[in-house]
PLY file of the C-alpha trace (Angstrom):
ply
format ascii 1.0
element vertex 81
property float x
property float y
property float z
element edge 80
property int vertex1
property int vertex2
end_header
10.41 6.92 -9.25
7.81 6.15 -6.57
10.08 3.28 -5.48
12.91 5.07 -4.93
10.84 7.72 -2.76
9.22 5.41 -0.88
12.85 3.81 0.12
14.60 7.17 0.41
11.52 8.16 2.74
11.81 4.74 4.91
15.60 5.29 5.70
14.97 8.62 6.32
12.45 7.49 8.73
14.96 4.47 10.17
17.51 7.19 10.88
15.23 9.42 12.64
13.94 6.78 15.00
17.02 5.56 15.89
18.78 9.41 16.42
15.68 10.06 18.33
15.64 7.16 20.95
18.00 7.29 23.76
20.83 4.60 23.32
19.43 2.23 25.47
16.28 2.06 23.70
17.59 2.14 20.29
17.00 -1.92 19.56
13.56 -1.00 21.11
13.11 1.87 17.98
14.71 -0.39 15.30
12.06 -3.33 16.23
9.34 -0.55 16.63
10.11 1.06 13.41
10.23 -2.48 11.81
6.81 -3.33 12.48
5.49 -0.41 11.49
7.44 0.25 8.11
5.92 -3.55 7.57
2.28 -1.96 8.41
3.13 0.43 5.61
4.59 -1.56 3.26
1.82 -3.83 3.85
-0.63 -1.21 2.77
1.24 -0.29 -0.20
1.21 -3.90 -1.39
-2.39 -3.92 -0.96
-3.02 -0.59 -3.02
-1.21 -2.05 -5.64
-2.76 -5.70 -5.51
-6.54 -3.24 -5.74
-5.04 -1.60 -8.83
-5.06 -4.88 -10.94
-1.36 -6.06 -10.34
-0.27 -9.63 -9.37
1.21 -10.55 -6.13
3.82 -11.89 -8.78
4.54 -8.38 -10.53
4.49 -6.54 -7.15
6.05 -9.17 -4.28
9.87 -7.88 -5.75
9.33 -4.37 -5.73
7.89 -4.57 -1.93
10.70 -6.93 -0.45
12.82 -4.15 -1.32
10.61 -1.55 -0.48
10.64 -3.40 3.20
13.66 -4.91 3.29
16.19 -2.27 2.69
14.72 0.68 5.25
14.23 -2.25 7.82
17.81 -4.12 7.21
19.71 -0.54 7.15
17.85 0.00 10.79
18.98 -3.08 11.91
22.63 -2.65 10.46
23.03 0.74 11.82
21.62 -0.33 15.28
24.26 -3.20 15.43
27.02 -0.83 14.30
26.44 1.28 16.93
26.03 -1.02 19.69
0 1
1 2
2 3
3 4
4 5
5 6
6 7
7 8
8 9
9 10
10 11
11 12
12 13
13 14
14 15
15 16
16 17
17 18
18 19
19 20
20 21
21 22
22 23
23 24
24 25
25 26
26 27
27 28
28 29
29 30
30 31
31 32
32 33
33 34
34 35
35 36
36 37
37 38
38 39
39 40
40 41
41 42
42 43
43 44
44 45
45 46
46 47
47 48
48 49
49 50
50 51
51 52
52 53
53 54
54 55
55 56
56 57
57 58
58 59
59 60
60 61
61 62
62 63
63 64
64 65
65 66
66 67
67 68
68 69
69 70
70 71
71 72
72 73
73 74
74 75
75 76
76 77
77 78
78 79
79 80
């Protein structure tokens, strides 16, 4: 269930940025966004790595928690365009 918050929470997060910024700066909140949903996931990884799991057990779970926020800002950037 956490999983599927944390997603849910990072495309609500994608969408916001990208309604907020002004069309000409929307590649500029995608890319921002990006590096900081990485900071995030990042930490998440680590809190999980400090509560005894492997980097094998956890790496799947946080390409998706990443990747699919990040992608979807991407993909609705380009769609707009």
């Amino acid at each position: 269930m956490r999983t599927v918050i944390f997603i849910v929470a990072g495309l609500i997060l994608a969408g916001l940025a990208l309604r907020l910024a002004p069309a000409a700066h929307r590649a500029l909140a995608a890319g921002v966004f990006t590096l900081v949903w990485f900071c995030v996931s990042a930490w998440n990884l680590r809190t999980g790595l400090s509560h005894g799991y492997t980097l094998a057990e956890e790496l799947p779970i946080h390409i998706a928690l990443f990747g699919i926020p990040a992608v979807s800002a991407w993909a609705v950037w380009w769609w707009q365009r």
